[in-house]
Every structure is written in structure tokens, then in C-alpha cells.
C-alpha positions in Angstrom: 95.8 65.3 -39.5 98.9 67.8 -40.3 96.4 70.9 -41.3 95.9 73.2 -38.2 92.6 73.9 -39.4 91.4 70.4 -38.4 92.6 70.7 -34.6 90.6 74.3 -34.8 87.4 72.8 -35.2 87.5 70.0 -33.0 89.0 72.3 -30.2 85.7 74.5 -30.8 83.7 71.0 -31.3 85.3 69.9 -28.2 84.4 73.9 -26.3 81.0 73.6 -27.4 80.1 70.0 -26.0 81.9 71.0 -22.5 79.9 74.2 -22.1 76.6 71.5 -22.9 77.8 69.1 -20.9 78.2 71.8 -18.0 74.8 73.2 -18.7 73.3 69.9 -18.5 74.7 68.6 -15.1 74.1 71.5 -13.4 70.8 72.3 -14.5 68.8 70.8 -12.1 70.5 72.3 -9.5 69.8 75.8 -11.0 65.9 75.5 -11.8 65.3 74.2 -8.7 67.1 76.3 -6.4 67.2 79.5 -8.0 64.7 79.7 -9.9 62.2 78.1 -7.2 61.1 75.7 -9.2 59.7 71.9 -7.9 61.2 68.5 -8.6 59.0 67.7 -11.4 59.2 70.8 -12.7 62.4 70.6 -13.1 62.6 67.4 -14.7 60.1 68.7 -17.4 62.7 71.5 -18.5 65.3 69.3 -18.5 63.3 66.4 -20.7 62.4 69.8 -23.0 66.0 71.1 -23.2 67.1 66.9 -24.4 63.8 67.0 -27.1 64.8 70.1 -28.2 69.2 69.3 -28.4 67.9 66.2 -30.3 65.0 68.7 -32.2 68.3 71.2 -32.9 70.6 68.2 -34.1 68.7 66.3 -36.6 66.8 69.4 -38.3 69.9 71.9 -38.2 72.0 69.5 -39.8 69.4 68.7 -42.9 69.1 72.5 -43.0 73.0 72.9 -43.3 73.0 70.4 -45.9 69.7 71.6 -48.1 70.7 75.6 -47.8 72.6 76.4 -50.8 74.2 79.4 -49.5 75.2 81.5 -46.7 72.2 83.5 -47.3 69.3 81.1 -46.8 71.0 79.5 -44.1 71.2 82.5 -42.1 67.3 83.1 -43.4 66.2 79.7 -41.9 67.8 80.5 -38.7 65.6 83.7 -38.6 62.3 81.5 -38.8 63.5 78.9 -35.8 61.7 80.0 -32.7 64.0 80.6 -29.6 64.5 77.6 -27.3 63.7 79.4 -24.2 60.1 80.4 -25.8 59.5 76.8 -24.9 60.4 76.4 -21.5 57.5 76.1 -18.7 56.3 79.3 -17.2 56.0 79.6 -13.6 
């Protein structure tokens, strides 16, 4: 609890789920006000964005774990498909 280093990463852990947080509540909003989309529509991207968060949690972290190194972790994120190739296309 004395090493800075600790406080460092749960200030950035902390950074990270506020910008999530953020995204999520006002991302209704957004998709369906400027970018036009419908109601149900809307609710699709947002039910994709939560399957993939969950998708990103459980399989990055057995990634993490399995890689050995720095180098075939940053080679596995090279094979992950973006997340916004899977959102719905107008």
C-alpha cells in the first residue's frame, strides 16, 4: 500500500473504467441522434459493444497470461479484428 507504483495503476485502472463508463451512458444518445440511427438499432450496437467488452475481458486476459513475452503479445493483438469492424452498417 506504501509503493507509489500501486496508486499508478489503479489511478489509470480507475481513468480507464470512467472513460467506459462515459462511453457507455452516453452512447445511446450519440447513435441515435447523430448518427441517425433508430431505437433498435441502437440497442443492437450497444448489446454488441457489452458482447464484445465481455469478448475483450475474458480472452485478453488468457492471452496476457499464455504470451510468454512482450513480443507475442503484441503479435496476438495484430490478429484481433477491430471492434468497430463489427458494428451494424447503416
Amino acid at each position: 500500500m506504501r509503493e507509489p507504483a500501486l496508486w499508478y495503476i489503479s489511478l489509470g485502472h480507475g481513468s480507464a473504467l470512467l472513460v467506459v463508463s462515459a462511453v457507455s451512458v452516453h452512447l445511446i444518445v450519440h447513435v441515435t441522434e447523430r448518427l441517425a440511427y433508430s431505437l433498435q438499432q441502437a440497442t443492437a450496437v450497444v448489446a454488441l459493444m457489452t458482447v464484445m467488452q465481455a469478448v475483450g475481458q475474458l480472452g485478453g486476459a488468457g492471452r496476457a497470461t499464455a504470451s510468454a513475452s512482450a513480443r507475442s503479445s503484441s503479435a496476438a493483438w495484430w490478429r484481433t479484428p477491430p471492434a468497430f469492424s463489427c458494428w451494424p452498417r447503416r
